[in-house]
C-alpha positions in Angstrom: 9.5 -21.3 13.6 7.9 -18.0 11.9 9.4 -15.0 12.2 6.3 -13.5 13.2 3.0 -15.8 13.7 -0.1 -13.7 11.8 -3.4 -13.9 11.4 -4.9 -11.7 8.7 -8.0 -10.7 6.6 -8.9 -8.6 3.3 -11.3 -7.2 1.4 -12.2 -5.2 -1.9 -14.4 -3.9 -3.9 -14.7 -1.5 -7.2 -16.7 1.4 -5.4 -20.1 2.9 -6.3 -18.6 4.5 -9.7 -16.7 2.1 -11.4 -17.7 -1.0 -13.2 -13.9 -2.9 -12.7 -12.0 -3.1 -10.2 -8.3 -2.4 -10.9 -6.8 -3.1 -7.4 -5.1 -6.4 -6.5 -3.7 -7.6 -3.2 -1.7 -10.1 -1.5 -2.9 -12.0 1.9 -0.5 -14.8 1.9 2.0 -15.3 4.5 4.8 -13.8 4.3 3.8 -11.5 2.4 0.8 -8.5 2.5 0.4 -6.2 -0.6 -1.8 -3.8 -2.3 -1.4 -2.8 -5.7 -4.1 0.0 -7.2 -3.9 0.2 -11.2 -3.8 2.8 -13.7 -3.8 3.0 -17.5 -7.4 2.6 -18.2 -9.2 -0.3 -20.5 -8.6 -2.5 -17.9 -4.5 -2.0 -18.4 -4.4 -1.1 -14.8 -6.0 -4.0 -13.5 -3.8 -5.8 -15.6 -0.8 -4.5 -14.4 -1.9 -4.5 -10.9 -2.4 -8.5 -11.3 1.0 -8.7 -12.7 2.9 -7.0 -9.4 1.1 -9.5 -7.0 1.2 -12.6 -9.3 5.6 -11.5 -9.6 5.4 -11.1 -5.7 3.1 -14.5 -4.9 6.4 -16.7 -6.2 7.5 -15.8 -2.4 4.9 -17.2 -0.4 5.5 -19.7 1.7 8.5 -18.5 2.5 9.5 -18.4 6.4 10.4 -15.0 5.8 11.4 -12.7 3.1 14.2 -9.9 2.6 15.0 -6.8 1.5 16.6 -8.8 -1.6 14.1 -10.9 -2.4 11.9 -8.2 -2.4 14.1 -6.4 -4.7 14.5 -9.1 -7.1 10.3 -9.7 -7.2 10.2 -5.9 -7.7 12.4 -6.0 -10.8 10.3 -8.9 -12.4 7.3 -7.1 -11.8 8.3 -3.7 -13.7 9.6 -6.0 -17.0 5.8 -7.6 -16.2 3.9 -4.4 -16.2 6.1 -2.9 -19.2 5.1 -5.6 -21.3 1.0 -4.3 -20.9 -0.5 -1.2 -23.0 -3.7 -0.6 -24.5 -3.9 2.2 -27.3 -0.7 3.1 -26.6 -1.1 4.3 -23.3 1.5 3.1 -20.7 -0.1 0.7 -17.3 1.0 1.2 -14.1 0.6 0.4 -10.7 0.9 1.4 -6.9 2.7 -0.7 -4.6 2.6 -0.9 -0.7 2.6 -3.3 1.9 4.8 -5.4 3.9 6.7 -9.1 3.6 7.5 -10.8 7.3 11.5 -10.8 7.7 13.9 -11.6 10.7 16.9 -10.1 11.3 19.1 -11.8 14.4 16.4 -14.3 14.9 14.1 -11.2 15.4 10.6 -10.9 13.9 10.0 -7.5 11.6 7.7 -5.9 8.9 9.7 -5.1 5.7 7.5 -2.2 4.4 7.6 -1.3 0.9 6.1 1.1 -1.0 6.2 2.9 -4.4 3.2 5.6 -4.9 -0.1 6.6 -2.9 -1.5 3.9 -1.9 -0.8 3.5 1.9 0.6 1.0 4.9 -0.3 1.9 8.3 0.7 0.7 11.8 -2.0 0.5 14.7 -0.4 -0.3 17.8 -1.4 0.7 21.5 -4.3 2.5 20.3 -2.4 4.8 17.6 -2.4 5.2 13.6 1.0 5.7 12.4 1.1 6.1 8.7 4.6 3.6 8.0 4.9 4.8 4.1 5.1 7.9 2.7 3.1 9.0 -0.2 4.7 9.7 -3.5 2.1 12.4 -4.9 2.1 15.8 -5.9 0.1 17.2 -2.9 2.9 15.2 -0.5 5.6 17.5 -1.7 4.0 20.4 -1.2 3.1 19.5 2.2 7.0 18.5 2.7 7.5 22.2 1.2 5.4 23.7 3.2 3.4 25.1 0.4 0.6 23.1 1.3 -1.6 22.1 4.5 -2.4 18.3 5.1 -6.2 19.4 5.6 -5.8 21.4 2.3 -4.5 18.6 0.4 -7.6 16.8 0.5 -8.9 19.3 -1.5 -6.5 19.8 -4.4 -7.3 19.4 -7.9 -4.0 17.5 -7.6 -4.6 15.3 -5.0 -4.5 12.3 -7.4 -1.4 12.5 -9.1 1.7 10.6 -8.3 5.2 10.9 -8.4 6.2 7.2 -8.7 4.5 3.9 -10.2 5.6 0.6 -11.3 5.2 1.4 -14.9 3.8 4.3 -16.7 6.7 5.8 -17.6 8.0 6.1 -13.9 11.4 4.5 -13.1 11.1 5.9 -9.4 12.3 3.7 -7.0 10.5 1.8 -4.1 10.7 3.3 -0.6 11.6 0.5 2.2 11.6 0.3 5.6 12.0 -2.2 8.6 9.7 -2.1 11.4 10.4 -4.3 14.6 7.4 -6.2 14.7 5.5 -6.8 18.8 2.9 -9.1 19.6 -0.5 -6.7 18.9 0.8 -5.0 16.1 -2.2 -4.6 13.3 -0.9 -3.4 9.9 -3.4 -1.9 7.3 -2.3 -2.0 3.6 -4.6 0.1 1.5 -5.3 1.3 -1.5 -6.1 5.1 -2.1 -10.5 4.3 -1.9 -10.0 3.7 1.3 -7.3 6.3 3.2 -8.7 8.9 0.2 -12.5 8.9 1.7 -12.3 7.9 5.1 -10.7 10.2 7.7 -7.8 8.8 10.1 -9.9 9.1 13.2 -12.6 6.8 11.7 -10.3 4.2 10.4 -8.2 3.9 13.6 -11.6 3.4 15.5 -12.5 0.5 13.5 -8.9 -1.1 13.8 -9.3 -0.8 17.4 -13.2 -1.7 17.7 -13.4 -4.9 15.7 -11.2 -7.9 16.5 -11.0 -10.1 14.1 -9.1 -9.0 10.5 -11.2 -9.8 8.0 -14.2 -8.5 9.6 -12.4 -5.3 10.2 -11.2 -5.3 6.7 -14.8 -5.6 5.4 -16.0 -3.1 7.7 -13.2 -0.6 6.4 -14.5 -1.5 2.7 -17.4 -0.8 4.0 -16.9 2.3 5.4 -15.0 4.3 2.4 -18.9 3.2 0.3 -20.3 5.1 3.0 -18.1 7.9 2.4 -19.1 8.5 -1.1 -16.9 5.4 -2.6 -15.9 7.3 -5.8 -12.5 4.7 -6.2 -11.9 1.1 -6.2 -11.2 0.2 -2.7 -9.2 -2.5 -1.1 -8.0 -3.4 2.8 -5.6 -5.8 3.5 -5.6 -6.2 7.3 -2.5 -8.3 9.7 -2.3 -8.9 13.0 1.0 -9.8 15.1 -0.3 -12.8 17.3 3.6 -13.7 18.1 7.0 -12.5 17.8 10.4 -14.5 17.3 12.7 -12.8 19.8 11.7 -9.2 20.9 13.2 -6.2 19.8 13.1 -3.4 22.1 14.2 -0.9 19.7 12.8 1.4 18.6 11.8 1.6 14.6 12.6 3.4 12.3 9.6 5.5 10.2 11.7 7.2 7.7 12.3 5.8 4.6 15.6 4.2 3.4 14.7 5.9 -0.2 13.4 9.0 -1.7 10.0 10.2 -0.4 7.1 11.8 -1.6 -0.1 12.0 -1.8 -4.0 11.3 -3.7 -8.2 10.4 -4.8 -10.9 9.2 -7.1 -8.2 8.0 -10.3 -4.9 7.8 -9.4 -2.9 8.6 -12.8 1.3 9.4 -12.9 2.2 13.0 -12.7 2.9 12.7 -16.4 -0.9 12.6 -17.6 -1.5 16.0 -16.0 1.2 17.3 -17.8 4.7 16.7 -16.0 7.1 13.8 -15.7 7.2 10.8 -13.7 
């Protein structure tokens, strides 16, 4: 028996200004991942593919844990350290969730290290489940910057965290008891960076099945202007081992810390990762 039974859909594409597409993803039970690259002459693409492909040795798996995940995490940054073009450093985003079960309970694990972005839509709501490691996101958390305002900043696409490119910052995690109509959104920064909240959480709630809703939300962020390589990785919660009544837990076990059109470490505007 699965932890939790899942039926799920995804979709990318490179956007309307860029010729490659530097995101990869994961849609493979247990496991549900977006990665969005950096590093430039195709070094982020590369190192994007290397996360997933370090993370893809778990599929298959019942369910995954907070080890496993660690362990596939650790692989991935010796991966991504081995990839360089001109001597500039790759890196990566990472965010998404693996399937777990804890007391013969079904749950997300959510992990997440940078901007890229792993939502919850359940009983009509958008939750955002990680927390952006950006610039903008700590000045928000500071209170030296609004969250309408940071859509705006010349900063808004600088992060605080990768998987390579200099950044040793670790992953955020968090667990997430899982209920049968859960839908999880993993995204990259194309999508949650051009298409408002309101828009997005109308689609996951309009259009049933996963991978059309994932198209549609690829879809959408062209609309918007599609200035980024875009990718939607879209799960639904059919069933549930057990159920938890708990509530869950939305702050993260880890550190904390926003972004839009090239999402580059802090350290190439200047400051350290």
């Amino acid at each position: 028996m699965t932890a939790i039974d899942v039926q799920a859909g995804a979709a990318t594409h490179p956007g309307l200004r860029r010729r490659v597409n530097e995101d990869s993803h994961l849609s493979d039970y247990p496991l549900f991942l977006v990665a969005d690259g950096m590093g430039g002459h195709d070094a982020g693409g590369a190192a994007s593919a290397a996360v997933v492909a370090e993370f893809r040795s778990l599929v298959g798996q019942d369910s995954v844990g907070i080890e496993g995940m660690r362990r596939a995490l650790a692989r991935a940054r010796t991966a991504v350290d081995r990839i360089g073009h001109a001597g500039r450093a790759a890196g990566t985003t990472l965010t998404g969730v693996a399937v777990t079960e804890v007391g013969g309970h079904g749950y997300w694990l959510a992990i997440n290290v940078g901007d890229s972005r792993t939502y919850r839509f359940a009983d009509g709501e958008l939750e955002q489940i990680s927390v952006d490691h950006s610039v903008v996101q700590e000045l928000i958390d500071a209170g030296q910057l609004t969250g309408e305002a940071a859509g705006r900043d010349s900063r808004r696409n600088e992060i605080t965290r990768a998987i390579g490119a200099g950044s040793g910052g670790e992953a955020d995690f968090w667990l997430v008891a899982a209920e049968p109509g859960d839908r999880m959104l993993i995204c990259s920064d194309g999508l949650s960076g051009e298409v408002p909240e309101e828009r997005i959480s109308g689609i996951l709630r309009d259009v049933v099945d996963p991978q059309e809703a994932a198209t549609r939300l690829v879809h959408e962020a062209m609309l918007h202007g599609g200035r980024d390589n875009i990718t939607a990785v879209v799960v639904d919660a059919v069933r549930v081992a057990g159920q938890d009544d708990d509530a869950y837990d939305t702050s993260p076990a880890r550190g904390a810390s926003y972004a839009d059109e090239d999402t580059r470490p802090r350290a190439a505007a200047g400051g350290d990762v």
